[in-house]
C-alpha positions as CSV (number, residue, x, y, z in Angstrom):
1,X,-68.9,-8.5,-37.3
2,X,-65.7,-9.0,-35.0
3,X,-67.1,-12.0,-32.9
4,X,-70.4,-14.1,-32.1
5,X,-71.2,-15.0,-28.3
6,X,-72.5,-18.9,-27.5
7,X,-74.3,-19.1,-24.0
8,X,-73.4,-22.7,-22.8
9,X,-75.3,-25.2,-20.5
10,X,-74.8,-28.4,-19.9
11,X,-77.5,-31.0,-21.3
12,X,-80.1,-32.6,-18.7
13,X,-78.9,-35.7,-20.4
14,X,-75.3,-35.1,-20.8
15,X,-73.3,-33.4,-22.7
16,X,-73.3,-29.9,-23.7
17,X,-76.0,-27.4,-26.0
18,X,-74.7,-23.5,-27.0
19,X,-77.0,-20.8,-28.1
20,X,-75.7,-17.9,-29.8
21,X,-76.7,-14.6,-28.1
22,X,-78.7,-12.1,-30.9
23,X,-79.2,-15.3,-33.6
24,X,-81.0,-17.8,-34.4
25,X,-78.0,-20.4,-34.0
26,X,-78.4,-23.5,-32.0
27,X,-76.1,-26.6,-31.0
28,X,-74.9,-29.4,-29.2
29,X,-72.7,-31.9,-28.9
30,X,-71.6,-35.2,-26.3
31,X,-68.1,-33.0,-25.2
32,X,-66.2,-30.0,-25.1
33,X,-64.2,-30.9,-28.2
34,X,-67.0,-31.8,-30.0
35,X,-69.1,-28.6,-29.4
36,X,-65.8,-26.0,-30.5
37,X,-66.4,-28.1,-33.9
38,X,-70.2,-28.2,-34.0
39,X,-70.2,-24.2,-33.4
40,X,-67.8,-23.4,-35.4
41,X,-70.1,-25.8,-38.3
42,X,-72.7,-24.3,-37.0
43,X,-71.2,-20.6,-37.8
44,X,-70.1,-21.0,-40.8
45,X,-73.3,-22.9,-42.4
46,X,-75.4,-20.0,-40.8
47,X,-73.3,-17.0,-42.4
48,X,-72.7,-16.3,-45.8
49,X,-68.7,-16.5,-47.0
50,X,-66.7,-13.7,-45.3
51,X,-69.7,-11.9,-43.9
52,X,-69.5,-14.2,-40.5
53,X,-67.5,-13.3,-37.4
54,X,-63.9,-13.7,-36.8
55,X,-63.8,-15.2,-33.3
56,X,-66.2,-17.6,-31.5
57,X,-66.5,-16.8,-27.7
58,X,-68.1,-19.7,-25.7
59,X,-69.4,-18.5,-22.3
60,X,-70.0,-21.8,-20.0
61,X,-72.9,-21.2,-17.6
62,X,-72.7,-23.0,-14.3
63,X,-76.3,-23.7,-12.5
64,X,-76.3,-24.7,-8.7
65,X,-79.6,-24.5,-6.4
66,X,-78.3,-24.0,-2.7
67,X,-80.7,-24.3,0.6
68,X,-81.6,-21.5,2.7
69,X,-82.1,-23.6,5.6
């Protein structure tokens, strides 16, 4: 496995959560610094020793409602 993609939203209470796309990985954290260290945590307690991925990609996902009228 070359890489693992993290969906990211921001939390309705602040903050942000990731979600790996295709497994069962799932964290969050107060910042941006602090969620690159609690995925990468999160990675590497999920995968065995070298069988994990060798790059994280963290896609942030924006969410904005507009009127029609």
């Amino acid at each position: 496995m070359n890489e693992i993609i993290f969906s990211v939203t921001s939390a309705p209470e602040g903050g942000f959560m990731a979600q790996a796309l295709g497994h069962c990985i799932y964290t969050e954290a107060d910042d941006w610094i602090g969620l690159r260290a609690a995925v990468r945590e999160a990675v590497l307690c999920h995968f065995d020793a070298g069988k994990g991925p060798a790059m994280i990609r963290l896609l942030r996902v924006e969410e904005e409602v507009l009127a029609v009228s």
